[in-house]
TORLOTI-866252 format. One record per residue (C-alpha): residue number from 0; residue in one letter; x, y negated, z. Coordinates in steps of 0.2 Angstrom, whole numbers, plus 5000, padded with zeros to 4 digits. Layout:
BEGIN
(NUM,"a",(X,Y,Z));
...
% end
This chain:
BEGIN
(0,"x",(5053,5003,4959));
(1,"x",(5059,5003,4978));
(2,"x",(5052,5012,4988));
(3,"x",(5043,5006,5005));
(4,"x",(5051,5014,5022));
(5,"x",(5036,5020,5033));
(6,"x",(5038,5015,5049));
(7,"x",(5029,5026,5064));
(8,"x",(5019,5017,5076));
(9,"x",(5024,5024,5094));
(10,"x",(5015,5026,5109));
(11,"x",(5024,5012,5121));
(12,"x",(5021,5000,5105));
(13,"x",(5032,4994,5087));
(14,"x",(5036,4978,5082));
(15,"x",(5033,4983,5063));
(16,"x",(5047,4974,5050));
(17,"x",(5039,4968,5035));
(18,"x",(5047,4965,5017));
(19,"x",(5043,4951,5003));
(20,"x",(5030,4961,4991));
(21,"x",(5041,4967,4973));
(22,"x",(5030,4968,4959));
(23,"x",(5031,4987,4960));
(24,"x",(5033,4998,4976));
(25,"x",(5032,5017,4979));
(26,"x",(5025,5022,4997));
(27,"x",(5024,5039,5006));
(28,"x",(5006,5048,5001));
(29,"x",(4998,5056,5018));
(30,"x",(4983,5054,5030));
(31,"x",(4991,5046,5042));
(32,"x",(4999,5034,5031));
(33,"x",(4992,5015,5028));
(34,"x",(4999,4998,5021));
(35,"x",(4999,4982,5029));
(36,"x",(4999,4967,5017));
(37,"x",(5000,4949,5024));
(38,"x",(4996,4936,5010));
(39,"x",(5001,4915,5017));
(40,"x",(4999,4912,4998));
(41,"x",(4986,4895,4994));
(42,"x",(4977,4909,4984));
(43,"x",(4968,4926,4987));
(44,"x",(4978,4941,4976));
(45,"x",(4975,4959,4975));
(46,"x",(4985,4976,4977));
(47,"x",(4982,4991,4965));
(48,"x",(4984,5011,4972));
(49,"x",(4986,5019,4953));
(50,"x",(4974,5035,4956));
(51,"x",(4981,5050,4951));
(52,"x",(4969,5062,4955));
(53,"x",(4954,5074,4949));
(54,"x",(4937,5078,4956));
(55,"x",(4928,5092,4947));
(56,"x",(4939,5086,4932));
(57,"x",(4933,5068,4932));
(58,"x",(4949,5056,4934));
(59,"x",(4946,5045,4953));
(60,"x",(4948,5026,4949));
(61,"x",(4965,5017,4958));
(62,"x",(4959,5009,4974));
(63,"x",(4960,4987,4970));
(64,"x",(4959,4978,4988));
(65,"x",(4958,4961,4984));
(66,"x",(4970,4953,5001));
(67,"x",(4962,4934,5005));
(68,"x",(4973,4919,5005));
(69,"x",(4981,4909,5019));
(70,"x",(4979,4919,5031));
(71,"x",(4975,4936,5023));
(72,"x",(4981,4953,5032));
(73,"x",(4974,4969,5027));
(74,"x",(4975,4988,5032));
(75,"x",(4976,4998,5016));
(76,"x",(4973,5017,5018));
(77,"x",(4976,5031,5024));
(78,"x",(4984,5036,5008));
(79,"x",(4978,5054,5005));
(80,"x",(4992,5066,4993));
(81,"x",(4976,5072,4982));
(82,"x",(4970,5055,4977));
(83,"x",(4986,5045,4975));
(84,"x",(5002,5055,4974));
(85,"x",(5012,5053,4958));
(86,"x",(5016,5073,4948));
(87,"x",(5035,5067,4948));
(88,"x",(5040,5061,4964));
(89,"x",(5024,5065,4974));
(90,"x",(5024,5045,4979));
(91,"x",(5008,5033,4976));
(92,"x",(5011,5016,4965));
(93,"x",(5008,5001,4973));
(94,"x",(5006,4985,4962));
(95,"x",(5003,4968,4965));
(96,"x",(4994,4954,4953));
(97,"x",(5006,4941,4963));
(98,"x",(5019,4943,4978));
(99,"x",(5025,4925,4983));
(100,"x",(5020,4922,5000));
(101,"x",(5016,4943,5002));
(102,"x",(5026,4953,5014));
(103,"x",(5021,4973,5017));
(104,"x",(5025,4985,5027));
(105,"x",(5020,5004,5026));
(106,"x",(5013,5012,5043));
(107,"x",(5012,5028,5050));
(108,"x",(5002,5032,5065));
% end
């Protein structure tokens, strides 16, 4: 899985560069941290955060945002460590269910 470059959104503005959506991508975990996902696909499609946290023992569920069609464009996040980070590489999963016409792009503010 690639892993997204996180870009940091300045003060005197960023012209943010997006990437076609893989069927897998890894992304910085932090609380400052967001996805953007842009859909032009003929149908809506939704992205999967694979949860890897705990609270008081109890697994937390992944985070599915469903992105709308034509003219979908989504904020995902902040992207919090305790929630989503993986115990190998401390990055969250992304997934997803369809990437032609998808383009993302991971934000830091």
């Amino acid at each position: 899985m690639a892993t997204l470059a996180v870009q940091t959104i300045k003060l005197g503005g960023t012209a943010p560069t997006y990437s076609a959506a893989a069927a897998g991508t890894k992304i910085a975990c932090d609380e400052r941290t967001f996805l953007h996902v842009k859909n032009t696909a003929g149908s809506s499609m939704t992205v999967t955060l694979t949860a890897t946290g705990q609270i008081r023992g109890q697994l937390v569920a992944d985070l599915v945002v469903t992105v709308p069609a034509t003219t979908g464009d989504v904020m995902i996040g902040p992207i919090p460590r305790e929630l989503f980070a993986g115990p190998a590489d401390g990055l969250a999963t992304v997934t997803y269910s369809s990437t032609t016409n998808v383009t993302v792009a991971a934000l830091r503010i």
